[in-house]
C-alpha positions in Angstrom: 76.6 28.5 -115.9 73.0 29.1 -114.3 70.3 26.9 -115.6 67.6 29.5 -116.2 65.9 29.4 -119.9 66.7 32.7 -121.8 66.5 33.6 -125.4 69.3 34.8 -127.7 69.5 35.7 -131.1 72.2 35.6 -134.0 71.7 38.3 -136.6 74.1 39.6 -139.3 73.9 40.5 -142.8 73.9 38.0 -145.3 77.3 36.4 -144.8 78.5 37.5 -141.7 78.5 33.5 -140.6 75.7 33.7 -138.2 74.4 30.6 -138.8 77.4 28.9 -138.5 78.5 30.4 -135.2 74.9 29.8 -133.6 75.5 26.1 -134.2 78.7 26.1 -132.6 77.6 27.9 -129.8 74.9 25.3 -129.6 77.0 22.5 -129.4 79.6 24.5 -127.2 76.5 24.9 -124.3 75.1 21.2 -124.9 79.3 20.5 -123.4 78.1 21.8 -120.6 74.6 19.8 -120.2 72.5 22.8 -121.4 69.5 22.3 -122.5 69.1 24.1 -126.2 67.1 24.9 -128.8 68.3 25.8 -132.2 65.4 28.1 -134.6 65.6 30.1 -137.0 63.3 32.7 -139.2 61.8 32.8 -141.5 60.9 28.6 -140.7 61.2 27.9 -137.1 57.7 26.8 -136.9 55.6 24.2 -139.4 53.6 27.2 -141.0 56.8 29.4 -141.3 58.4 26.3 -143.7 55.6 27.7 -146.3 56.2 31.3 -145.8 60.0 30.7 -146.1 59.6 29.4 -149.8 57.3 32.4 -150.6 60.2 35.0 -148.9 63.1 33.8 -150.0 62.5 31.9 -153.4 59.5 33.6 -155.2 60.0 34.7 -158.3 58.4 38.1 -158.5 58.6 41.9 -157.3 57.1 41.8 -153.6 56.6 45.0 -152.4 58.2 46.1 -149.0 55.6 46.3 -146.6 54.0 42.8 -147.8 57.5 41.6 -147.6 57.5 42.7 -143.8 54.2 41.8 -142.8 54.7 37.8 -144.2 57.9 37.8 -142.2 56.1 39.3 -138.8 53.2 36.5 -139.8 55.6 33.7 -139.7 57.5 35.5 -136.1 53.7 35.7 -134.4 53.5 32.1 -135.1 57.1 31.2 -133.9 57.0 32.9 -130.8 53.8 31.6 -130.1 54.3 28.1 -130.6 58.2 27.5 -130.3 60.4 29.9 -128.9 58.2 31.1 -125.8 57.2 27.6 -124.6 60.7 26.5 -124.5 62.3 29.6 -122.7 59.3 28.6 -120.2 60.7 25.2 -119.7 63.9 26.6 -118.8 65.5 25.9 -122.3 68.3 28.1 -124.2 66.6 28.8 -127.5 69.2 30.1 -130.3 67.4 32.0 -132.8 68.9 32.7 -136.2 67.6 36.1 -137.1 64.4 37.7 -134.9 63.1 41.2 -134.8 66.3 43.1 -135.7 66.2 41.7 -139.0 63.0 43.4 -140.2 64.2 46.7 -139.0 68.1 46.6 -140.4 66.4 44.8 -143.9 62.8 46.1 -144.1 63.7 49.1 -142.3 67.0 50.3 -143.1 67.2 48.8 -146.2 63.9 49.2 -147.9 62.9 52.2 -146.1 59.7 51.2 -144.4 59.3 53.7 -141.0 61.8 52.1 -137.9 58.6 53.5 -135.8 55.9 51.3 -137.7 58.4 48.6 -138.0 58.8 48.6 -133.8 55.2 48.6 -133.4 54.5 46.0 -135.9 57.5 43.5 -134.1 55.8 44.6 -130.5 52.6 43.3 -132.5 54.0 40.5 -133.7 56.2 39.1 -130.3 53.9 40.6 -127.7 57.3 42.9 -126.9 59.0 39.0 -126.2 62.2 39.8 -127.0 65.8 38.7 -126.9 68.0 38.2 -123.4 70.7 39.1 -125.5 71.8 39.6 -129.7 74.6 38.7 -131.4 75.3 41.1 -134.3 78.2 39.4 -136.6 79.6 42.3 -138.2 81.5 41.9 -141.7 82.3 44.0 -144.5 79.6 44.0 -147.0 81.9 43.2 -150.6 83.7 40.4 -148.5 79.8 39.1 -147.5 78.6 38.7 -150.6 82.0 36.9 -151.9 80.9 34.5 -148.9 77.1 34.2 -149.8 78.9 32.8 -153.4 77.0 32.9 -156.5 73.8 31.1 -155.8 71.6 33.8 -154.1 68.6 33.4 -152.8 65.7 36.8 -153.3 66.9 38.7 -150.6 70.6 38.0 -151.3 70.2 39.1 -154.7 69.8 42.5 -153.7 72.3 45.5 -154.8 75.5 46.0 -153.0 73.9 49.4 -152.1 71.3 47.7 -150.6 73.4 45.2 -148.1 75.1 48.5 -147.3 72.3 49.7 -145.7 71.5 46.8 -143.7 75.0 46.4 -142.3 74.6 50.3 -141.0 71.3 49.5 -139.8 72.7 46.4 -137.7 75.4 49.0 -136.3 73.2 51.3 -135.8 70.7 48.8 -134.0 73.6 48.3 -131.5 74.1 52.0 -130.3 70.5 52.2 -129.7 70.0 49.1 -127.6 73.8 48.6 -126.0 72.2 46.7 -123.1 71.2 44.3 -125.5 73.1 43.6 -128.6 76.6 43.1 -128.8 78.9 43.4 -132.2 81.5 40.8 -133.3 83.6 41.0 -135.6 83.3 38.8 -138.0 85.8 39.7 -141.1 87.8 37.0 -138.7 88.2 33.6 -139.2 85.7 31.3 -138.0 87.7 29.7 -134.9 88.5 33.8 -133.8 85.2 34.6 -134.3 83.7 32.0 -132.2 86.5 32.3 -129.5 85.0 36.2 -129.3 81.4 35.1 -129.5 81.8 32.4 -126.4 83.0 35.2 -124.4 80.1 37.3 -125.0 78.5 33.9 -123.9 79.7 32.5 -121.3 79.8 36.5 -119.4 75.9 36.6 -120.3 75.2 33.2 -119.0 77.3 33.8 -115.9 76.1 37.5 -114.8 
């Protein structure tokens, strides 16, 4: 494994196990004496804490496009503050969801114009984006079994609505091959992590 810093991200629908397999793969590369960063969003930075109650707890209709912009708010702060300054230092920074989440949630899901929506992350990142994307894809009904019957506002939403997000994240993945890379993630967690350290260790050994 080289030791250059890089950036990757960890995206899914709600479910899919993203989170679980970015802390594997954390602890999989700190084996190796890599030096890591795990982050996620909404959160990774102080301000984004505040923003993440309002996004995923408040108790209220919030419309779409203010529902975008606070989660591009709290990614202008975390690029700026977190992830950028560590990929400078030669760091592996894991990101649990980034950019593609806005447009396969805000975009695909809620509608909101995949043109604005690219703008708006270009905006928000200064076009800083991933080295590579994990997309952890898994079948919507057996998702939401998994998210289990606590939900926060997002998970809440209709079965037609997660739908559309998983299409979008498939979608996401035609357009930008080079990129983002699909696993399957209907699999148990030890398969799926055996596939996602492939995609892995190839990246970090190109």
């Amino acid at each position: 494994m080289n030791k250059k810093g890089c950036f990757i991200t960890f995206e899914g629908a709600d479910g899919c196990g993203k989170t679980t397999q970015s802390e594997l793969v954390q602890k999989y590369l700190e084996e190796f004496g890599r030096k890591t960063l795990w982050t996620r969003e909404p959160g990774g930075a102080a301000l984004g804490k505040e923003l993440r109650k309002i996004l995923l707890h408040y108790d209220g209709y919030v419309a779409p496009e203010c529902e975008a912009f606070l989660f591009l708010a709290d990614r202008a702060q975390h690029v700026e503050t977190v992830i950028k300054p560590a990929v400078n230092n030669g760091i592996i920074v894991l990101c649990d969801r980034y950019t593609d989440s806005t447009a396969a949630y805000q975009g695909y899901g809620k509608g909101i114009d995949l043109t604005r929506i690219n703008y708006l992350n270009d905006l928000a990142t200064g076009k800083f984006y991933p080295d590579l994307t994990l997309v952890f894809d898994v079948d919507s009904e057996v998702a939401q079994k998994r998210v289990g019957a606590e939900k926060d506002r997002l998970e809440s939403e209709g079965m037609e609505f997660h739908k559309k997000v998983r299409y979008g994240y498939l979608e996401l993945a035609q357009i930008y091959p080079y990129r983002i890379k699909v696993i399957n993630a209907n699999n148990p967690i030890e398969k799926v992590f055996e596939d996602t350290k492939k995609v892995i260790d190839e990246f970090l050994n190109h």
